[in-house]
LUMDOKE-152351 format. One record per residue (C-alpha): residue in three letters; x, y, z. Coordinates in steps of 0.1 Angstrom, whole numbers. Each point is the difference from the previous one (the first is absolute). Example, Ala and Ser with C-alpha at 12.3 -4.5 7.8 and 13.67 -1.06 7.14 Angstrom:
REM LUMDOKE-152351
<pt><residu>ALA</residu><c1>123</c1><c2>-45</c2><c3>78</c3></pt>
<pt><residu>SER</residu><c1>14</c1><c2>34</c2><c3>-7</c3></pt>
REM end
This chain:
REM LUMDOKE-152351
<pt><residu>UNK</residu><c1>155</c1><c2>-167</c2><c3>-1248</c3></pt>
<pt><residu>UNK</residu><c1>-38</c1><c2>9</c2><c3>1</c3></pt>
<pt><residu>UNK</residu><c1>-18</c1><c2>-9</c2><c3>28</c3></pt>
<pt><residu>UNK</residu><c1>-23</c1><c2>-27</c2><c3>-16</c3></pt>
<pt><residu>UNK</residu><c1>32</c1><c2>-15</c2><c3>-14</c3></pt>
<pt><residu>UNK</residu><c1>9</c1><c2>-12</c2><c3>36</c3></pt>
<pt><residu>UNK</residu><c1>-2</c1><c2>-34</c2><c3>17</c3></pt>
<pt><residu>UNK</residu><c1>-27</c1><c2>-1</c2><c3>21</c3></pt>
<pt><residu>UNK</residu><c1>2</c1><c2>-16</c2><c3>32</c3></pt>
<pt><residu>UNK</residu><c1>-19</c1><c2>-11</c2><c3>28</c3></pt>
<pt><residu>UNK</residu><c1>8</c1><c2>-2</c2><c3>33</c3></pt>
<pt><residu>UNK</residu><c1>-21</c1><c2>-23</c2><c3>27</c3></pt>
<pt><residu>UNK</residu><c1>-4</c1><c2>-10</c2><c3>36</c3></pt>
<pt><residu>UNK</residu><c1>-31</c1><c2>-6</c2><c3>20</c3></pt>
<pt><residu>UNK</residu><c1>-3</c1><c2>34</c2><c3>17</c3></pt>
<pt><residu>UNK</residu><c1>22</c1><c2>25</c2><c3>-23</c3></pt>
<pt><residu>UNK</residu><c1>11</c1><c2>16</c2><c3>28</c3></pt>
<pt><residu>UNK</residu><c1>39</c1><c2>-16</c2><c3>7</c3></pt>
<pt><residu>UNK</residu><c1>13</c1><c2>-22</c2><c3>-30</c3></pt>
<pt><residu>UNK</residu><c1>-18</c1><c2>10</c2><c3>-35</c3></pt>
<pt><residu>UNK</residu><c1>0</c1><c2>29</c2><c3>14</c3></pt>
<pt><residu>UNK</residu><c1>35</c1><c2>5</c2><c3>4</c3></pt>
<pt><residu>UNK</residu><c1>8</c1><c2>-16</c2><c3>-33</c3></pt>
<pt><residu>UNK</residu><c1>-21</c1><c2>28</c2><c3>-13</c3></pt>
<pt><residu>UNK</residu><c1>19</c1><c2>27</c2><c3>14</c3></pt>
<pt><residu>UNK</residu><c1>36</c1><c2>-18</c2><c3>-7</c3></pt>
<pt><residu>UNK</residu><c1>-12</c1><c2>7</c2><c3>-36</c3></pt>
<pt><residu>UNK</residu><c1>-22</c1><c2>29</c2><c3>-4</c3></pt>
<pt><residu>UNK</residu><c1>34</c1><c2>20</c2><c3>-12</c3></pt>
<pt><residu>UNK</residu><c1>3</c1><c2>-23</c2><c3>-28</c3></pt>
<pt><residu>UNK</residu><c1>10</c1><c2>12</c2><c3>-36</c3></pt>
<pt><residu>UNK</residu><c1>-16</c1><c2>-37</c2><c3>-9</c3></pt>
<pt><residu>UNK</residu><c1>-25</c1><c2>-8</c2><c3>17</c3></pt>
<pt><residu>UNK</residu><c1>-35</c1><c2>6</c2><c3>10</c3></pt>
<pt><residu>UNK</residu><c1>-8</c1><c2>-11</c2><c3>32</c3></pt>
<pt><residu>UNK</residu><c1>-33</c1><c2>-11</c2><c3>22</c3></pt>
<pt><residu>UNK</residu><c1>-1</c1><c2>-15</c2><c3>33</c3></pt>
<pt><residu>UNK</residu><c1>-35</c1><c2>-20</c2><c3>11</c3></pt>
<pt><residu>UNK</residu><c1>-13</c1><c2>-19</c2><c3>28</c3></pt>
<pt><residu>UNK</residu><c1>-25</c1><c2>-30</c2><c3>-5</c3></pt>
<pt><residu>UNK</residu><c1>-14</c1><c2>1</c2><c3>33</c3></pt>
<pt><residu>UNK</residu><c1>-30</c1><c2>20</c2><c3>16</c3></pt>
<pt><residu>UNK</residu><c1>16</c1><c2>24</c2><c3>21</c3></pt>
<pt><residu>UNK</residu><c1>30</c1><c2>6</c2><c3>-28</c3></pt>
<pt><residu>UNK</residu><c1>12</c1><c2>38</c2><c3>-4</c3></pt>
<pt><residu>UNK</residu><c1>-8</c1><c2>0</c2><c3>-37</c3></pt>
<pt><residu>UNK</residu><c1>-23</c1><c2>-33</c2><c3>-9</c3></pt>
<pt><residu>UNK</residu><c1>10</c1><c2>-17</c2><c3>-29</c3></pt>
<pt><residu>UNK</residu><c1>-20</c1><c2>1</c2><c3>-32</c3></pt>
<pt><residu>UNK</residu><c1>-12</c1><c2>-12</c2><c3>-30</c3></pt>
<pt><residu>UNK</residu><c1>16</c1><c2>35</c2><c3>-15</c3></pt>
<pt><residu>UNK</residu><c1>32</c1><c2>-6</c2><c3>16</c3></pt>
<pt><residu>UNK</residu><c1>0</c1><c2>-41</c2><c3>-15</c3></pt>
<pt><residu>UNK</residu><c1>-6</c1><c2>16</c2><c3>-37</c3></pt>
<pt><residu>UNK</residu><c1>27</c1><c2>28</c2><c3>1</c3></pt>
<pt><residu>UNK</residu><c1>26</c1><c2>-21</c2><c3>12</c3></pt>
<pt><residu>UNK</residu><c1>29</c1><c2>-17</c2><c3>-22</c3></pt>
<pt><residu>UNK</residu><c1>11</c1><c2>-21</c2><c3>30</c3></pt>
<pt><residu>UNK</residu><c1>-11</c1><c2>-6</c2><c3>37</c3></pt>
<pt><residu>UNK</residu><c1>21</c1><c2>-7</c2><c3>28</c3></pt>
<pt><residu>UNK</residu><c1>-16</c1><c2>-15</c2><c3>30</c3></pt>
<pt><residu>UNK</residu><c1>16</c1><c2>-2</c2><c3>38</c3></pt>
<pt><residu>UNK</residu><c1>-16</c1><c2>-37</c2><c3>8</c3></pt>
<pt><residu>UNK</residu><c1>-19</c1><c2>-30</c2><c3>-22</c3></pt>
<pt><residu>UNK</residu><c1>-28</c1><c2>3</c2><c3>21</c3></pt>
<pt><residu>UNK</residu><c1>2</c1><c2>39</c2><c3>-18</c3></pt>
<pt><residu>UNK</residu><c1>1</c1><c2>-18</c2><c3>-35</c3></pt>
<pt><residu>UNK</residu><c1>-27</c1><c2>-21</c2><c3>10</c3></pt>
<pt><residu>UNK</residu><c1>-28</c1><c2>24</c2><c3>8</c3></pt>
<pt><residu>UNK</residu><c1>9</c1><c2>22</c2><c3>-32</c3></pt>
<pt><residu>UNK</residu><c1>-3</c1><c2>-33</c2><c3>-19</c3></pt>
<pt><residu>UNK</residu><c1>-34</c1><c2>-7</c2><c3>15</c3></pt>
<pt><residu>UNK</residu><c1>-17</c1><c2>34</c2><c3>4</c3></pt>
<pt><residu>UNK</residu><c1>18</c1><c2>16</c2><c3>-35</c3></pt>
<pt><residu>UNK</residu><c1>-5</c1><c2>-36</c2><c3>-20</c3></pt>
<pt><residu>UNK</residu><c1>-10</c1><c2>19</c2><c3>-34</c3></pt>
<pt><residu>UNK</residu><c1>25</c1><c2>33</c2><c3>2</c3></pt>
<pt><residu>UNK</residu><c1>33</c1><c2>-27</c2><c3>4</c3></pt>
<pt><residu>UNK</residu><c1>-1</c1><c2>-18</c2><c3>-28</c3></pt>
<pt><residu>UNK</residu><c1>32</c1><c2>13</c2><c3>-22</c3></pt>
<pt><residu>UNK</residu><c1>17</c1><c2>17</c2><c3>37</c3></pt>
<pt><residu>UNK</residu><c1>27</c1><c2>-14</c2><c3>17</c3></pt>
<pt><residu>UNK</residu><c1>3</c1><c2>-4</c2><c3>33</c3></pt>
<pt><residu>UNK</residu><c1>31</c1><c2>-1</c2><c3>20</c3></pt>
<pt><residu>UNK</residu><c1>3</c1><c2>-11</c2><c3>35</c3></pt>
<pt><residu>UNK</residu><c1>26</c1><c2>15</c2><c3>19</c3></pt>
<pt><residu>UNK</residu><c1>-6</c1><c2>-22</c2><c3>31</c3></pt>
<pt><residu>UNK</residu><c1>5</c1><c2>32</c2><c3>28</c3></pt>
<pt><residu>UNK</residu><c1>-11</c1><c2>-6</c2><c3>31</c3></pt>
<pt><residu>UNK</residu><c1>-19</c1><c2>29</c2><c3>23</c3></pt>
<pt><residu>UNK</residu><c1>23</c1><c2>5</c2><c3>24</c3></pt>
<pt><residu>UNK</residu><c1>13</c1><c2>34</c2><c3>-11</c3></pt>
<pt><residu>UNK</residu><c1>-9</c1><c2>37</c2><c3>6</c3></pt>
<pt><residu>UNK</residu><c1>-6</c1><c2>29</c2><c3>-27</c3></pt>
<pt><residu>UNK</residu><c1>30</c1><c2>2</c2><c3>-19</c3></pt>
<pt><residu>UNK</residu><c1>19</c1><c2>-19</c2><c3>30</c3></pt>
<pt><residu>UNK</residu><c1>41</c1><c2>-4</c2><c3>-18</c3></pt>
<pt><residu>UNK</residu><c1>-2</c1><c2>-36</c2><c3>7</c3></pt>
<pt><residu>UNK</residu><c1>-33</c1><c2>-2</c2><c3>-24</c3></pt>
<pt><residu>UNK</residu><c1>13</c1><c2>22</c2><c3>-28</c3></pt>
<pt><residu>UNK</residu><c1>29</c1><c2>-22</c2><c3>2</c3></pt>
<pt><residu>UNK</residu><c1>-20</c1><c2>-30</c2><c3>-5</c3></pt>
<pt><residu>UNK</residu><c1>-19</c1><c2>13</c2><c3>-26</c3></pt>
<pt><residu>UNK</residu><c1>31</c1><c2>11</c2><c3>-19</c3></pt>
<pt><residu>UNK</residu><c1>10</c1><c2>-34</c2><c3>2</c3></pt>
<pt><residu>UNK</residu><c1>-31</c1><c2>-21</c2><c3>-11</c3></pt>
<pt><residu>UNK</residu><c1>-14</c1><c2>28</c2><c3>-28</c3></pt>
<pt><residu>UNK</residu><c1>40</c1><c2>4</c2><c3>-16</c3></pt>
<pt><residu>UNK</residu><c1>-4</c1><c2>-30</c2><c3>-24</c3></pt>
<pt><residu>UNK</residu><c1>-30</c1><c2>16</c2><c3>-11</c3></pt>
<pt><residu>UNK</residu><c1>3</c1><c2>37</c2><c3>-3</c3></pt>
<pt><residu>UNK</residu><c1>29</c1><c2>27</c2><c3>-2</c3></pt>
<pt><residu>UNK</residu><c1>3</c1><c2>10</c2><c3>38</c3></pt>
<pt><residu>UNK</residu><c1>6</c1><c2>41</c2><c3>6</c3></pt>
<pt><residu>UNK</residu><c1>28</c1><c2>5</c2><c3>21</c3></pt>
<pt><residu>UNK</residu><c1>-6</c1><c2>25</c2><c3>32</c3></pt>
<pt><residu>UNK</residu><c1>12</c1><c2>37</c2><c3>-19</c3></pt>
<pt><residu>UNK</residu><c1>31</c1><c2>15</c2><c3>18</c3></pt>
<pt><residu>UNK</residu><c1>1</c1><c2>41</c2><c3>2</c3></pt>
<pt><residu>UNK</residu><c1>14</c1><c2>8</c2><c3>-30</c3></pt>
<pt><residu>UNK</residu><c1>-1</c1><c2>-31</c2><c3>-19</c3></pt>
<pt><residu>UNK</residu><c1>-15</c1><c2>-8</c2><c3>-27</c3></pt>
<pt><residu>UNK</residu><c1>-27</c1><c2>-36</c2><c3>7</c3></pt>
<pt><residu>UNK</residu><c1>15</c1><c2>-29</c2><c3>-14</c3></pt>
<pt><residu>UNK</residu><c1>-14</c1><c2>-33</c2><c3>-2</c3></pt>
<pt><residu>UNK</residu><c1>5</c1><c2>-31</c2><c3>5</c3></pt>
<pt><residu>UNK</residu><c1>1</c1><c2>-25</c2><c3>-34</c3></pt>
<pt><residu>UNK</residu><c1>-9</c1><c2>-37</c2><c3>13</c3></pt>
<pt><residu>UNK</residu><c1>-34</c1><c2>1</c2><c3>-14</c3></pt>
<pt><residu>UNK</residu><c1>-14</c1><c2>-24</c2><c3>-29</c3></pt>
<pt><residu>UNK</residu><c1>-27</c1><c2>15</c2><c3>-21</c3></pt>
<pt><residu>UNK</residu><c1>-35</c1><c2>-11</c2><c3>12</c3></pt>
REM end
């Protein structure tokens, strides 16, 4: 599948440092998926844009309050997107087991989750996902 054939999906917290961030990297192996993690506040890693609204095919934020600034600051780039909350609290470190478990659990319904690749073994996925 060709690149621009991909899902695209975004990834984000307030800082982009812990959760979006490790969402990112839980997918960046993906055969289909292209993946983004933002922050929406001041001091994020990577600062969410207008850019990062357009290219998206879906959005998942950690909080409401997350939804809730995009919704105010991007007001003409969301019309059309949709934005899932995955209500994740920031109580997690980077890519913390307990936080990859979590967002295993809330993005499954959602999207096709890769499975952590053995030696030797082939990646497999999981096959809960709807289409978005």
């Amino acid at each position: 599948m060709a690149s621009r054939d991909l899902k695209k999906v975004l990834f984000v917290c307030a800082q982009n440092k812990i959760r979006s961030y490790t969402a990112e990297k839980i997918f960046s192996a993906s055969q289909q998926y292209q993946v983004r993690s933002r922050g929406v506040g001041n001091d994020a890693r990577v600062k969410l844009q207008s850019g990062d609204i357009g290219w998206a095919d879906v959005i998942f934020v950690m909080e409401k309050n997350h939804k809730n600034r995009i919704t105010k600051k991007f007001r003409n780039e969301i019309p059309g997107k949709r934005i899932v909350c995955l209500f994740i609290e920031d109580i997690y470190e980077p890519m913390e087991q307990a936080l990859i478990d979590e967002l295993k659990r809330k993005l499954s319904p959602y999207l096709v989750i890769p499975e952590h690749k053995k030696p030797n073994q082939t990646p497999k996925t999981t096959s809960l996902a709807r289409r978005l």
